[in-house]
C-alpha positions as a Markdown table, in Angstrom:
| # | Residue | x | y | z |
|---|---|---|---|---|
| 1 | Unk | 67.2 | 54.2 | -97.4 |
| 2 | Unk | 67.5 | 55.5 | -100.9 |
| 3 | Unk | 70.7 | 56.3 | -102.7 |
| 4 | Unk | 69.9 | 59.9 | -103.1 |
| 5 | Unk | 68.7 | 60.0 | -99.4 |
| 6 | Unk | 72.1 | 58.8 | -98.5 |
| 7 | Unk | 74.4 | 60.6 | -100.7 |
| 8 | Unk | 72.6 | 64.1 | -99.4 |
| 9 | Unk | 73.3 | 62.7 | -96.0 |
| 10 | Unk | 77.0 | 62.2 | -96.9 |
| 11 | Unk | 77.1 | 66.0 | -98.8 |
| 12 | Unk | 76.0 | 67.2 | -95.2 |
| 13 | Unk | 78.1 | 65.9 | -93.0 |
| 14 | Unk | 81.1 | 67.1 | -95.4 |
| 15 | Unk | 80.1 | 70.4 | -96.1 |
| 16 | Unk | 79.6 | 70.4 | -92.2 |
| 17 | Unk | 82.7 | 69.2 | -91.3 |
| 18 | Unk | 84.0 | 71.9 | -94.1 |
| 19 | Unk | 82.6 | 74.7 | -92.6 |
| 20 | Unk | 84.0 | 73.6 | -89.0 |
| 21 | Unk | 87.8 | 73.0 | -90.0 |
| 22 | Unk | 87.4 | 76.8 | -92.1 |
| 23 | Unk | 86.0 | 78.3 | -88.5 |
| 24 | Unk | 88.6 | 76.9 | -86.8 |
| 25 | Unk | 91.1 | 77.7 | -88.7 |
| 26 | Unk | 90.2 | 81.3 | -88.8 |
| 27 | Unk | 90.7 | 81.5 | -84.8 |
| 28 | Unk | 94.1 | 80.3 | -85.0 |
| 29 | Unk | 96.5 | 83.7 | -84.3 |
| 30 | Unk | 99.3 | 84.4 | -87.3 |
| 31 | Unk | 102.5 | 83.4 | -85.7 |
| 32 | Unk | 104.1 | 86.3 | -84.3 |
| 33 | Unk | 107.2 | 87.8 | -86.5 |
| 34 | Unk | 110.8 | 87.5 | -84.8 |
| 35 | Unk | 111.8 | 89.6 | -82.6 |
| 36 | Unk | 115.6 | 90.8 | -82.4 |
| 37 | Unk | 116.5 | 91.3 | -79.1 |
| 38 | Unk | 119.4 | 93.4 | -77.5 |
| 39 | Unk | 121.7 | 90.7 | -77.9 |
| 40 | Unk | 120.9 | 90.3 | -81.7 |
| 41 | Unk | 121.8 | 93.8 | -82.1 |
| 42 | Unk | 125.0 | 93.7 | -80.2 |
| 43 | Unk | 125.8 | 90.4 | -82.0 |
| 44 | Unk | 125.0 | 92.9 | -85.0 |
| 45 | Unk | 127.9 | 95.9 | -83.4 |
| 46 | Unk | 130.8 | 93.4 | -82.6 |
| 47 | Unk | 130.4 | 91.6 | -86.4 |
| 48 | Unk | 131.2 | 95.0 | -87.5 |
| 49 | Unk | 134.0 | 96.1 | -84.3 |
| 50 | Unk | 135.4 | 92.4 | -82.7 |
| 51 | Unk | 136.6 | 94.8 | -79.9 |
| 52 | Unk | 132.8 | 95.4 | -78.6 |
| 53 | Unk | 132.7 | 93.8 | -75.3 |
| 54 | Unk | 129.5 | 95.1 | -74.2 |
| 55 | Unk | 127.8 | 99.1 | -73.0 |
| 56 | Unk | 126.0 | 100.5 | -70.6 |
| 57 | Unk | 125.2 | 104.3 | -70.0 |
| 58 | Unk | 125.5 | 106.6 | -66.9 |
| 59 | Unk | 122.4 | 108.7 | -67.3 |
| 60 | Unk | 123.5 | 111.0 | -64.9 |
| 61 | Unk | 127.0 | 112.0 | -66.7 |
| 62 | Unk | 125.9 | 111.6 | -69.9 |
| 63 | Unk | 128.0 | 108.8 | -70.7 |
| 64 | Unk | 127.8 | 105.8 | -73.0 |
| 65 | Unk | 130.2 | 103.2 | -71.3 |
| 66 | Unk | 131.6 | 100.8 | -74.0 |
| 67 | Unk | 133.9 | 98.0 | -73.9 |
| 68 | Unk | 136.9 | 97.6 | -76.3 |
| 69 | Unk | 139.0 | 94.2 | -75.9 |
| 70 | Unk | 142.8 | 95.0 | -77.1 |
| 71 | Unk | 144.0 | 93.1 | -79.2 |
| 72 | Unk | 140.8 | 92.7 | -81.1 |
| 73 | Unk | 140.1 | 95.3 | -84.4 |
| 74 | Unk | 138.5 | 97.9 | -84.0 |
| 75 | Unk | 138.4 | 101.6 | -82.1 |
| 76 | Unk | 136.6 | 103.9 | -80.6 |
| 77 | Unk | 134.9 | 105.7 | -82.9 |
| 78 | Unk | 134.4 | 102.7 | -85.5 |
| 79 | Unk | 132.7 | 101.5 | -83.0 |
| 80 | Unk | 130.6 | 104.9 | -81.7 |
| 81 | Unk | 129.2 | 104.4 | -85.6 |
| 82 | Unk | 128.4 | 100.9 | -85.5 |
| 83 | Unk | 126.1 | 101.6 | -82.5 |
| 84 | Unk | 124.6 | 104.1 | -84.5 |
| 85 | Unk | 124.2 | 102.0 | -87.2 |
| 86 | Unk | 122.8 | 99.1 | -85.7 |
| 87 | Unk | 120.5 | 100.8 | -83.2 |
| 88 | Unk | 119.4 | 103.4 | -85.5 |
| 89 | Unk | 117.0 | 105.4 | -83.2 |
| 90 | Unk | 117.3 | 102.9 | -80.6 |
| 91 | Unk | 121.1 | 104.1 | -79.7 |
| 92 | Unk | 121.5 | 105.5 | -76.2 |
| 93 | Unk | 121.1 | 108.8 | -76.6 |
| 94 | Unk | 124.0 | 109.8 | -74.1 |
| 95 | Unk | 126.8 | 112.1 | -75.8 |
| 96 | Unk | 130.0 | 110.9 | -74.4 |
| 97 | Unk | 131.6 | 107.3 | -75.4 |
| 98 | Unk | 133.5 | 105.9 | -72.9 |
| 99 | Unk | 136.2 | 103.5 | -73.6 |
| 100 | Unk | 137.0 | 100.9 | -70.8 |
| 101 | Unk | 139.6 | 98.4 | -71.3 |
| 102 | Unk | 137.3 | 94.7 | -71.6 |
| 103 | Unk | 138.6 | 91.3 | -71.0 |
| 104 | Unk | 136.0 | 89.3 | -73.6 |
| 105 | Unk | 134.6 | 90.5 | -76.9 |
| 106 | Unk | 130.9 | 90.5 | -77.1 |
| 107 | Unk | 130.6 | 87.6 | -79.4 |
């Protein structure tokens, strides 16, 4: 076999193998960015009020339930802002805030 027979031979299979690591890597999804989850966020509201001990909402009377710890910093309506803050358009959209004495802080 000549030397130019076998160094186009070698040129093939690279380019070959080349063109199959690019087409593979092509078909390889971008990994998908973070995702915050509810949690995150409410990590987010009792960094900014250590009395957050957790919400829920009562669709039905219009209220946003919200835990306070005593003890802990923070009030009522510090934390009514933080939740805006944090959730941004996310927040609950129920009108009334609802403190309830809590026994554990979110974090």
């Amino acid at each position: 076999m000549s030397r130019c027979l076998r160094l186009s031979l070698v040129c093939l299979v690279l380019s070959s193998f080349c063109i199959t690591i690019a087409a593979h890597c092509e078909d390889q999804p971008e990994k998908p960015p973070s995702l915050t989850t509810i949690d995150d966020l409410f990590v987010e509201v009792g960094s900014r009020v250590p009395a957050f001990g957790g919400m829920f909402v009562d669709q039905a009377k219009d209220n946003l339930y919200v835990y306070l710890v005593p003890e802990q910093p923070g009030d009522a309506a510090t934390l009514d802002r933080a939740i805006t803050d944090v959730l941004g358009p996310g927040r609950p959209p129920e009108q009334r805030l609802v403190a309830l004495l809590g026994q554990y802080n979110f974090r």
